[in-house]
ChimeraX commands (.cxc) that place a marker at each C-alpha (Angstrom):
marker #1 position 43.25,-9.90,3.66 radius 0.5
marker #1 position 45.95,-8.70,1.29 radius 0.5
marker #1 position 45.34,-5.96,-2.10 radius 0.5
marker #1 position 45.40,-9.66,-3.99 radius 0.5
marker #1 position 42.38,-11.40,-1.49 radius 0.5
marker #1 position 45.01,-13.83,-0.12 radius 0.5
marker #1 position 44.99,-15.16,3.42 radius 0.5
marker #1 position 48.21,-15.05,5.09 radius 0.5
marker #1 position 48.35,-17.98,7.31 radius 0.5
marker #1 position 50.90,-18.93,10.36 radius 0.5
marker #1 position 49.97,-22.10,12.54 radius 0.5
marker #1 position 52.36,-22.38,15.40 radius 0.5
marker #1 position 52.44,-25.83,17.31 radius 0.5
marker #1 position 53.98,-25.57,21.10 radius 0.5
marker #1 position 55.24,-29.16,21.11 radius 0.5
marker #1 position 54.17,-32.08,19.41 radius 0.5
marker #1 position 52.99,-33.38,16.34 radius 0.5
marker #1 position 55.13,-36.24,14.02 radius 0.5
marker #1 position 58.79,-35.46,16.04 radius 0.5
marker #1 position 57.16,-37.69,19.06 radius 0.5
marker #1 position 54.70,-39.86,16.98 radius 0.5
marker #1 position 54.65,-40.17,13.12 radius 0.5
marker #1 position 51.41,-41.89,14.13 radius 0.5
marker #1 position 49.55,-38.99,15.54 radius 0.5
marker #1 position 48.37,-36.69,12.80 radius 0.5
marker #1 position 45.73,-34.59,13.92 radius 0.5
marker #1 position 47.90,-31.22,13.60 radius 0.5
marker #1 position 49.78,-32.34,10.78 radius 0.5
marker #1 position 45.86,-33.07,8.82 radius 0.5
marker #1 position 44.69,-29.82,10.15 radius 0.5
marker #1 position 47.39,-28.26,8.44 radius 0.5
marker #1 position 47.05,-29.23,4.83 radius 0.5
marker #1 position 43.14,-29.08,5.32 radius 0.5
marker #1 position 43.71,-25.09,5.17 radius 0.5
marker #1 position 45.63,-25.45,1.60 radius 0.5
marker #1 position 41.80,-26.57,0.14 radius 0.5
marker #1 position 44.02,-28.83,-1.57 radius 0.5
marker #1 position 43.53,-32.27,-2.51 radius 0.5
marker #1 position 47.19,-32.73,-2.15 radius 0.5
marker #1 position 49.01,-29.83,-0.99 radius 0.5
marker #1 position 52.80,-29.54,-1.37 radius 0.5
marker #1 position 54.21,-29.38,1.92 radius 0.5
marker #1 position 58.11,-28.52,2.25 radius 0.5
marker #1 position 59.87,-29.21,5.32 radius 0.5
marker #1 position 62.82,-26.90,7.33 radius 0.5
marker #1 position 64.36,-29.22,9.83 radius 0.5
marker #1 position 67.19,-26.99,10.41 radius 0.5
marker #1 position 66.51,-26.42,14.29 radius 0.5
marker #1 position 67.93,-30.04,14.99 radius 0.5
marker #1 position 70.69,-29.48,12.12 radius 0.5
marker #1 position 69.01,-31.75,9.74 radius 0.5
marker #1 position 68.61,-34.57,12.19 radius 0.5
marker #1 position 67.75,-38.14,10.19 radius 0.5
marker #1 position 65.42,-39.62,12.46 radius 0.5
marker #1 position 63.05,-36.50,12.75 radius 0.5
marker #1 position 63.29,-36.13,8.85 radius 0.5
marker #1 position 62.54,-39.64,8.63 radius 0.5
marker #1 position 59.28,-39.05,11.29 radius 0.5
marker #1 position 58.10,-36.07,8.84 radius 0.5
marker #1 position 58.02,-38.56,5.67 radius 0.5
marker #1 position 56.37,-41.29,7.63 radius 0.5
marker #1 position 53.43,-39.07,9.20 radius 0.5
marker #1 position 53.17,-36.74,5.92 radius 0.5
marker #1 position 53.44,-39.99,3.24 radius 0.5
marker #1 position 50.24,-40.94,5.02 radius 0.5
marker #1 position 48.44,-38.40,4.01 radius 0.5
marker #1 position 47.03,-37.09,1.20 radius 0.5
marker #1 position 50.23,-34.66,0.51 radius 0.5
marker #1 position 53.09,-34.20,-1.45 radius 0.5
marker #1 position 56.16,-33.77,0.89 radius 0.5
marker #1 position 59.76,-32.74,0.15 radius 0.5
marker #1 position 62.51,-31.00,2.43 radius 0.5
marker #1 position 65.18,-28.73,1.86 radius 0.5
marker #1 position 69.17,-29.48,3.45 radius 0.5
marker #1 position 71.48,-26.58,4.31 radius 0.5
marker #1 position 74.27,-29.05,5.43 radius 0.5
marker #1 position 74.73,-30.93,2.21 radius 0.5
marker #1 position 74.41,-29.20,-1.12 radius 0.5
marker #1 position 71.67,-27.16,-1.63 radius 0.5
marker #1 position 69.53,-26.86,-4.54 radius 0.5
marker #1 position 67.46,-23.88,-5.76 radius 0.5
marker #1 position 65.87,-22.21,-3.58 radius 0.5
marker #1 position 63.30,-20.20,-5.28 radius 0.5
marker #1 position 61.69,-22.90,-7.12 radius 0.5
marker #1 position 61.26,-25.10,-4.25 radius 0.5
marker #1 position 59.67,-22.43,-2.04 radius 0.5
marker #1 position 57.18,-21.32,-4.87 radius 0.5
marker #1 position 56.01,-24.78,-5.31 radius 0.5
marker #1 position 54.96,-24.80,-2.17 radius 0.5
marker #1 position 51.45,-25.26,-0.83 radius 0.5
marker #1 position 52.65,-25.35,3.11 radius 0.5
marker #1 position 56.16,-24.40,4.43 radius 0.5
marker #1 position 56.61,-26.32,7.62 radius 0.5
marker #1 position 59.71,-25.67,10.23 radius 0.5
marker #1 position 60.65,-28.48,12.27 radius 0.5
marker #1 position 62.17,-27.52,16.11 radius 0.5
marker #1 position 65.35,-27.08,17.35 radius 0.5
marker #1 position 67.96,-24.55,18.30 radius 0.5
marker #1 position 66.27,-21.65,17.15 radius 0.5
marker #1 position 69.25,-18.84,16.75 radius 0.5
marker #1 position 71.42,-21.48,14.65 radius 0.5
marker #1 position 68.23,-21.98,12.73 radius 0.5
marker #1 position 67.69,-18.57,12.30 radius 0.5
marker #1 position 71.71,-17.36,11.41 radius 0.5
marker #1 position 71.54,-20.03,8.54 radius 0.5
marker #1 position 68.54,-18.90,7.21 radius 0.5
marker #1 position 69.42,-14.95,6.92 radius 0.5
marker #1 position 72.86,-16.59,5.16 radius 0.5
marker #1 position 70.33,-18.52,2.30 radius 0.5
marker #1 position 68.11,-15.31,2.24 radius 0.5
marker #1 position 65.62,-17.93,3.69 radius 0.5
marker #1 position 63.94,-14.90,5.66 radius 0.5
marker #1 position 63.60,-13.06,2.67 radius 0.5
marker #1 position 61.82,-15.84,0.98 radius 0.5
marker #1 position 59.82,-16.66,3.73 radius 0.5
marker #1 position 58.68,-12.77,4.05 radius 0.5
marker #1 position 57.66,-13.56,-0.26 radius 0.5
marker #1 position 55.88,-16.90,0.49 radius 0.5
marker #1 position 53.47,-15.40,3.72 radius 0.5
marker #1 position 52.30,-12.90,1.33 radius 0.5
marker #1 position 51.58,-15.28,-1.74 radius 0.5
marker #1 position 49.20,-17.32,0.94 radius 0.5
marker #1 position 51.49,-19.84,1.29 radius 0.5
marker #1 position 50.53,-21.49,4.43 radius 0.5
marker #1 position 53.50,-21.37,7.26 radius 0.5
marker #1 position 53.34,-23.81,10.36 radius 0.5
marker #1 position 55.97,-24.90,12.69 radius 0.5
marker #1 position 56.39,-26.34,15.97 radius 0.5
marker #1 position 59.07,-24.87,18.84 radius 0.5
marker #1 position 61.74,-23.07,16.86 radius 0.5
marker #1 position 59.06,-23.45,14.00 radius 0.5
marker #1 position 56.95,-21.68,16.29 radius 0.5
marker #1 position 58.62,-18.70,17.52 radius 0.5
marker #1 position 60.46,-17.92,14.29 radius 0.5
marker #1 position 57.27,-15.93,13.31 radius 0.5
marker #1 position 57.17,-13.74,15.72 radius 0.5
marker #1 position 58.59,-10.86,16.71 radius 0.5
marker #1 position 60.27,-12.41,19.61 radius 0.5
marker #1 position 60.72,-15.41,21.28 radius 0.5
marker #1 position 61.73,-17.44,24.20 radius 0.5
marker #1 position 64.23,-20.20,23.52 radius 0.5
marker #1 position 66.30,-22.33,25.09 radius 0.5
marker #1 position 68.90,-22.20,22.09 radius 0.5
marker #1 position 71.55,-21.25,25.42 radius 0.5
marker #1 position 72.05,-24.16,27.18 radius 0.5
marker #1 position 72.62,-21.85,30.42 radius 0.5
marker #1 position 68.90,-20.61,30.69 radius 0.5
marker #1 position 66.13,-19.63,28.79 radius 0.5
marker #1 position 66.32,-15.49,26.72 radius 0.5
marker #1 position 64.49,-14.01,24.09 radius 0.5
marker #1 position 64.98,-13.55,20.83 radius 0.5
marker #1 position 64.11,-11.89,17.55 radius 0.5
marker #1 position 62.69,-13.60,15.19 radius 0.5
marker #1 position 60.62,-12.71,11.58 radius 0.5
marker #1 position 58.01,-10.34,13.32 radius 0.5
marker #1 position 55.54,-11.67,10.93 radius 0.5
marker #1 position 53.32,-11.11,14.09 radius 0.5
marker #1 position 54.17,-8.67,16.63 radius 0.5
marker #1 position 54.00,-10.37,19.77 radius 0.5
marker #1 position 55.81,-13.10,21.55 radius 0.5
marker #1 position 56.18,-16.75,21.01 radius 0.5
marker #1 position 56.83,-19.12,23.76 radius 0.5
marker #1 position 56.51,-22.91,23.24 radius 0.5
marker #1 position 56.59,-26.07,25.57 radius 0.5
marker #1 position 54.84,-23.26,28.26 radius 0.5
marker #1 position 53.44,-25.73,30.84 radius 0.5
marker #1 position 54.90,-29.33,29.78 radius 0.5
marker #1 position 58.21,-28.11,30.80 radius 0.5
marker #1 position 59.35,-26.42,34.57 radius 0.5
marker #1 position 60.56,-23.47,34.08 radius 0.5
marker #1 position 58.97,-21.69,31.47 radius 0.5
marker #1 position 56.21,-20.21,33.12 radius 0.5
marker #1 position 58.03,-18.79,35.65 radius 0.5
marker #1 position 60.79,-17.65,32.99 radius 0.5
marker #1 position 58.56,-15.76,30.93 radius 0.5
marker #1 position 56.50,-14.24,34.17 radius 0.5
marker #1 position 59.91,-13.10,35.12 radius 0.5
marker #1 position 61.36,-11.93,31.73 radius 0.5
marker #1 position 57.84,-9.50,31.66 radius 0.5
marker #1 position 58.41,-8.24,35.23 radius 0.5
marker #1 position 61.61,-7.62,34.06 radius 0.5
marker #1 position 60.36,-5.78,30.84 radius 0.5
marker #1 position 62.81,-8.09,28.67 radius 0.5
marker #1 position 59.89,-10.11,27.25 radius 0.5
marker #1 position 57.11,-8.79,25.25 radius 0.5
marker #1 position 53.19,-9.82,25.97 radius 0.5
marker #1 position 52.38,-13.44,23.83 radius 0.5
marker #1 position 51.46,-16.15,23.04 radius 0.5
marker #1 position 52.63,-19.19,25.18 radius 0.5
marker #1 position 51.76,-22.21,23.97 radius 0.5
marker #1 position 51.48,-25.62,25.53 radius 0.5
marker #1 position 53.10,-29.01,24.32 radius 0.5
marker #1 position 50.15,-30.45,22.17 radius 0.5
marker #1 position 48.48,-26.93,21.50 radius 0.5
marker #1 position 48.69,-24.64,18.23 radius 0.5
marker #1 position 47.89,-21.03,17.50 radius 0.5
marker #1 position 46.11,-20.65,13.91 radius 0.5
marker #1 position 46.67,-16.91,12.35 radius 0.5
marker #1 position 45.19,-15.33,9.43 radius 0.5
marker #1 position 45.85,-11.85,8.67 radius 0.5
marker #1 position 48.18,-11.92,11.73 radius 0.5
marker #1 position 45.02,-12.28,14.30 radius 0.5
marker #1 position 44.58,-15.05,16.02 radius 0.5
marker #1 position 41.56,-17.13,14.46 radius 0.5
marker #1 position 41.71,-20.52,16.71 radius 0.5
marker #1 position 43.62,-22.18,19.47 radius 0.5
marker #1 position 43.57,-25.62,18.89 radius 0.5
marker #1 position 44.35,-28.62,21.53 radius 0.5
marker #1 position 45.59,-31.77,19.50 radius 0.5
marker #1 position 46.73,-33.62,22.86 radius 0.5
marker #1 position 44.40,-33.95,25.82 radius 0.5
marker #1 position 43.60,-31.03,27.93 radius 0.5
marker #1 position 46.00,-28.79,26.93 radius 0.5
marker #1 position 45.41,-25.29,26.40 radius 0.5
marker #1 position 47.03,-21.71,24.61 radius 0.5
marker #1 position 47.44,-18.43,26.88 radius 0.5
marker #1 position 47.94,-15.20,25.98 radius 0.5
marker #1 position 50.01,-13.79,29.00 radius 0.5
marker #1 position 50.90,-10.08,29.68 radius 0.5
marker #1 position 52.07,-7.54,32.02 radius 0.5
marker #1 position 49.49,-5.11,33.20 radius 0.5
marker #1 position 50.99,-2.49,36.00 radius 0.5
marker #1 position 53.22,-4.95,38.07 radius 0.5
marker #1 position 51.13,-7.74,37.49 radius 0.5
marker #1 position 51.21,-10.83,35.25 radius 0.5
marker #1 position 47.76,-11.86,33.51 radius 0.5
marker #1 position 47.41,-15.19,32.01 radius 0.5
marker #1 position 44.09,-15.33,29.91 radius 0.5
marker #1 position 43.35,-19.13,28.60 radius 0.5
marker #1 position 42.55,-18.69,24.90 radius 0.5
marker #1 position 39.42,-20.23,23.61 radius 0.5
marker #1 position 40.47,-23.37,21.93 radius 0.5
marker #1 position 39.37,-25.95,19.20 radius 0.5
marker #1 position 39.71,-29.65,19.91 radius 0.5
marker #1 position 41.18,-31.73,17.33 radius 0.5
marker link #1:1,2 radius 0.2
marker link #1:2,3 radius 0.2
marker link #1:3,4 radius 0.2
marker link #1:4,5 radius 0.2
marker link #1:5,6 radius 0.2
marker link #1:6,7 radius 0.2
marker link #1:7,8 radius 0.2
marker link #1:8,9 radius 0.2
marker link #1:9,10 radius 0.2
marker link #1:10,11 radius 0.2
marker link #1:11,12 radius 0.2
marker link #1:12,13 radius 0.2
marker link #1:13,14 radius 0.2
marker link #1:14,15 radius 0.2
marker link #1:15,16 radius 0.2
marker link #1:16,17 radius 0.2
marker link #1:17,18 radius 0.2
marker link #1:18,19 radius 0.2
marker link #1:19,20 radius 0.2
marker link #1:20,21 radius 0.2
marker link #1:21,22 radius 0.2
marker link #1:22,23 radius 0.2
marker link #1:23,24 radius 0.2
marker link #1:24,25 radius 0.2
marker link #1:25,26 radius 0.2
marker link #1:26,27 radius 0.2
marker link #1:27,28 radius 0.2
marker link #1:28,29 radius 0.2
marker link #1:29,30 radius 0.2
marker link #1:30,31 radius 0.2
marker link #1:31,32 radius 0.2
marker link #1:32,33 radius 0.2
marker link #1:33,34 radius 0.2
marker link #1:34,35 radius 0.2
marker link #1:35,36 radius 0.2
marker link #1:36,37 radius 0.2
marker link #1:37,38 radius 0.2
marker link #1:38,39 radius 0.2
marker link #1:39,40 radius 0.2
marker link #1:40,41 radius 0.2
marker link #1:41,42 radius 0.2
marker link #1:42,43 radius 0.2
marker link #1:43,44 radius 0.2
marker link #1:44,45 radius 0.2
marker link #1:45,46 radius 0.2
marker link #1:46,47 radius 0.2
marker link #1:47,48 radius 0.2
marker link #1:48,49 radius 0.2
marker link #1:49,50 radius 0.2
marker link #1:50,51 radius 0.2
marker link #1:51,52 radius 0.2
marker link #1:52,53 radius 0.2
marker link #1:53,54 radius 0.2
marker link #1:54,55 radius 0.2
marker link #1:55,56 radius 0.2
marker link #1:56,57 radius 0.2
marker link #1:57,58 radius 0.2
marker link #1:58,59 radius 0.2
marker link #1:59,60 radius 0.2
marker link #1:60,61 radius 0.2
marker link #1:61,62 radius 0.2
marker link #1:62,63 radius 0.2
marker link #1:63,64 radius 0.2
marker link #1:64,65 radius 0.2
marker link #1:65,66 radius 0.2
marker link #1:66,67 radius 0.2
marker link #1:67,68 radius 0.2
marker link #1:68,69 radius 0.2
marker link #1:69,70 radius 0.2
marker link #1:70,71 radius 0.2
marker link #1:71,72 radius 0.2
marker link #1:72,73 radius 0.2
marker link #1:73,74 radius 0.2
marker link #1:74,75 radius 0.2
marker link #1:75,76 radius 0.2
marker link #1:76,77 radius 0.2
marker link #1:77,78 radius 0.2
marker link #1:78,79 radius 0.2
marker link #1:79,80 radius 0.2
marker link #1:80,81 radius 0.2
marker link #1:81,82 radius 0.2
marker link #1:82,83 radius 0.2
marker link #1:83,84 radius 0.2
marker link #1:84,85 radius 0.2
marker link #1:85,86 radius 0.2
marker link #1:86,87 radius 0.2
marker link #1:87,88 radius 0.2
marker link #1:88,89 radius 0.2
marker link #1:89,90 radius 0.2
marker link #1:90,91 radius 0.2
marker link #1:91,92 radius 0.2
marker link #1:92,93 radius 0.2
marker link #1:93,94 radius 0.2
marker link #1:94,95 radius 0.2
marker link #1:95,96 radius 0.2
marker link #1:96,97 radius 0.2
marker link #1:97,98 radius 0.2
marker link #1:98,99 radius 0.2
marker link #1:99,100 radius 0.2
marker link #1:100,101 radius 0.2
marker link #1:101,102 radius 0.2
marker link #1:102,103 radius 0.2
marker link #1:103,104 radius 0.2
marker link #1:104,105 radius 0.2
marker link #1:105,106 radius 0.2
marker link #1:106,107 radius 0.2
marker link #1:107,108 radius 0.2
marker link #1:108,109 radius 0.2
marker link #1:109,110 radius 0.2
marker link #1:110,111 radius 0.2
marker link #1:111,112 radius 0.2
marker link #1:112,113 radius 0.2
marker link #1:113,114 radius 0.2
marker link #1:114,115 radius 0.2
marker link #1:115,116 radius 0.2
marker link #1:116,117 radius 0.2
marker link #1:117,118 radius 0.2
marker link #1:118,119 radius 0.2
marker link #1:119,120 radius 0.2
marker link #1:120,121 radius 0.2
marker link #1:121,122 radius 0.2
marker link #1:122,123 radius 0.2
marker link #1:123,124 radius 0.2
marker link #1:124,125 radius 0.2
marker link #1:125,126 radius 0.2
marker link #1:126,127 radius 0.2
marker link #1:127,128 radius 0.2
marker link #1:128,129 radius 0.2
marker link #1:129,130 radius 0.2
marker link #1:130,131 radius 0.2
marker link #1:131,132 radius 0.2
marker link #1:132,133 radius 0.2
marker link #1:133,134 radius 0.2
marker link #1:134,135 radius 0.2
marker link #1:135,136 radius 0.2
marker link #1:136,137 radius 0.2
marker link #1:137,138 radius 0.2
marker link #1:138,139 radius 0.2
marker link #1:139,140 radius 0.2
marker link #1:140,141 radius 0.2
marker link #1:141,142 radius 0.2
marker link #1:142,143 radius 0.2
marker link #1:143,144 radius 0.2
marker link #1:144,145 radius 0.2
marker link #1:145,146 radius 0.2
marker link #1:146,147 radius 0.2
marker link #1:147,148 radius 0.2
marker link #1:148,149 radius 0.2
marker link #1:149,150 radius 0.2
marker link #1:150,151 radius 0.2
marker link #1:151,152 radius 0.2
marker link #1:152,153 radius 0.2
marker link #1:153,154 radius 0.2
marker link #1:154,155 radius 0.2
marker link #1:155,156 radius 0.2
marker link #1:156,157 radius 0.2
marker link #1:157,158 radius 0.2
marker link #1:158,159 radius 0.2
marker link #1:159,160 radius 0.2
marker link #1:160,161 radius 0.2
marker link #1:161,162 radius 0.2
marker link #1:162,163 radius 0.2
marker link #1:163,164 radius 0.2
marker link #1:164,165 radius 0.2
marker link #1:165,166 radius 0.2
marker link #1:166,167 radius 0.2
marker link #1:167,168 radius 0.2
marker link #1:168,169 radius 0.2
marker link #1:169,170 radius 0.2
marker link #1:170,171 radius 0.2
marker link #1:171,172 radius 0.2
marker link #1:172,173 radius 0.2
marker link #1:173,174 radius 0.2
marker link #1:174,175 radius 0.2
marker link #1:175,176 radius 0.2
marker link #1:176,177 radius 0.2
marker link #1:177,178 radius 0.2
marker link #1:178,179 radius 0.2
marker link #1:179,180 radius 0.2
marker link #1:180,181 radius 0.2
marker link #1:181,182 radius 0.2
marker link #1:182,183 radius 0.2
marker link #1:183,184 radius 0.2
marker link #1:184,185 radius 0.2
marker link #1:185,186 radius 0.2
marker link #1:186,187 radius 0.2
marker link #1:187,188 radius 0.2
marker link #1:188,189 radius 0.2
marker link #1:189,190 radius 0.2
marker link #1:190,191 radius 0.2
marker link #1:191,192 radius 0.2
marker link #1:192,193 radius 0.2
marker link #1:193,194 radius 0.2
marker link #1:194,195 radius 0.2
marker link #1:195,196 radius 0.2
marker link #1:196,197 radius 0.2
marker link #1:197,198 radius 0.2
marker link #1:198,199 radius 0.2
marker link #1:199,200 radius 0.2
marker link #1:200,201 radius 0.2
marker link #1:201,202 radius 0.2
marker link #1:202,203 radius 0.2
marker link #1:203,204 radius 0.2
marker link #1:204,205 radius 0.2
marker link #1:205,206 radius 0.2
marker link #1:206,207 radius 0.2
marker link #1:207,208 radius 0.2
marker link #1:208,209 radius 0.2
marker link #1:209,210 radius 0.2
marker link #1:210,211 radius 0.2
marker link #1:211,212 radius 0.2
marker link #1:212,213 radius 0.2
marker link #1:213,214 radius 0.2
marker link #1:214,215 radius 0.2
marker link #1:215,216 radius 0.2
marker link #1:216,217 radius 0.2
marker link #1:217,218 radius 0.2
marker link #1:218,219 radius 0.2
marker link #1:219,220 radius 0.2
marker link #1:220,221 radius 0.2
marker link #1:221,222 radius 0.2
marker link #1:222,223 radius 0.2
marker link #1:223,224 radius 0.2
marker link #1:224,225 radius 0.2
marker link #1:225,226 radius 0.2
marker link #1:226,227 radius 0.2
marker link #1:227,228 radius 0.2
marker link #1:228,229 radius 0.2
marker link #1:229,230 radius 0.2
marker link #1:230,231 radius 0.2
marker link #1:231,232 radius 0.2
marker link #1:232,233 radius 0.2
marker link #1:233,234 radius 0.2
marker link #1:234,235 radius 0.2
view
């Protein structure tokens, strides 16, 4: 806890969540319960998928069913205020995407800068994918279409982020090979339909919102990879 007795929080989703189903709102719920809000503000980053309609149109369908107030912010047409916006804020949520394009508009907006002011007023930060591994220290994205790298992101917490870890191929072996390699750091790798809940950057609850899927925190110890399953919450 903070000199002020505020909780920073970060909830990162590995895949998921209103993108694939506006329907299925388990995560998105879980969420705003951590606001002890009524009816939290929630303000929505979809600039992974460059603003994309449909998946803007999937956030306002799963978060107008709840008890929420939801906005979004656009990069690609003009762009209000900033400051305002941000401190109105009850959650700050980042939709997925290409996370280094996310990322180079951001630092352009001084969105990093506000972000970095909004984790320390308590403001709650989620995000799934890109909106996962954006608070982290480093990633593993698949921004390249080539192959999977790392990549720095806000090093709110000083590990590594990898979504999508078992729902697709080659991630698992990607990121067992990137720590052999010593190019990846030891993290959190997070299955499609799994979340990581942080307070105080420490890891408070793994949470499974689709069936049977699970969190692991992997690392390299000597010349060997250890995978350790992370205790989990079902939602």
């Amino acid at each position: 806890m903070n000199k002020n007795n505020i909780d920073r929080q970060i909830i990162a989703i590995g895949g998921g969540g209103f993108g694939r189903d506006p329907k299925h709102t388990k995560i998105e719920q879980y969420i705003l319960d951590q606001t002890n809000k009524d009816k939290p503000h929630i303000l929505f980053l979809p600039t992974a998928s460059a603003e994309d309609k449909s998946y803007i149109d999937n956030y306002y369908a799963c978060f107008g069913s709840l008890s929420c107030k939801p906005s979004h912010i656009s990069f690609f047409s003009r762009t209000p205020k900033l400051n305002g916006l941000f401190n109105k804020a009850d959650v700050i949520y980042v939709g997925g995407g290409n996370t280094k394009s996310m990322l180079a508009v951001w630092r352009e907006w001084k969105v990093d800068i506000l972000l970095c002011r909004a984790y320390e007023k308590g403001i709650v930060l989620a995000g799934v994918s890109a909106g996962a591994i954006c608070w982290f220290k480093q990633g593993i994205t698949d921004s390249w279409a080539s192959n999977l790298n790392t990549i720095d992101g806000l090093a709110f917490i000083d590990e590594m982020c990898c979504p999508h870890y078992l729902e697709e191929s080659d991630r698992r072996q990607s990121v067992h090979q990137m720590l052999k390699d010593g190019k990846a750091m030891n993290g959190y790798c997070l299955d499609g339909g799994s979340a990581a809940h942080f307070v105080n950057e420490k890891l408070i609850n793994a949470i499974s919102f689709y069936t049977d899927r699970k969190a692991v925190f992997v690392e390299k110890k000597n010349s060997s990879i250890i995978e350790k399953e992370l205790p989990h919450i079902v939602l």
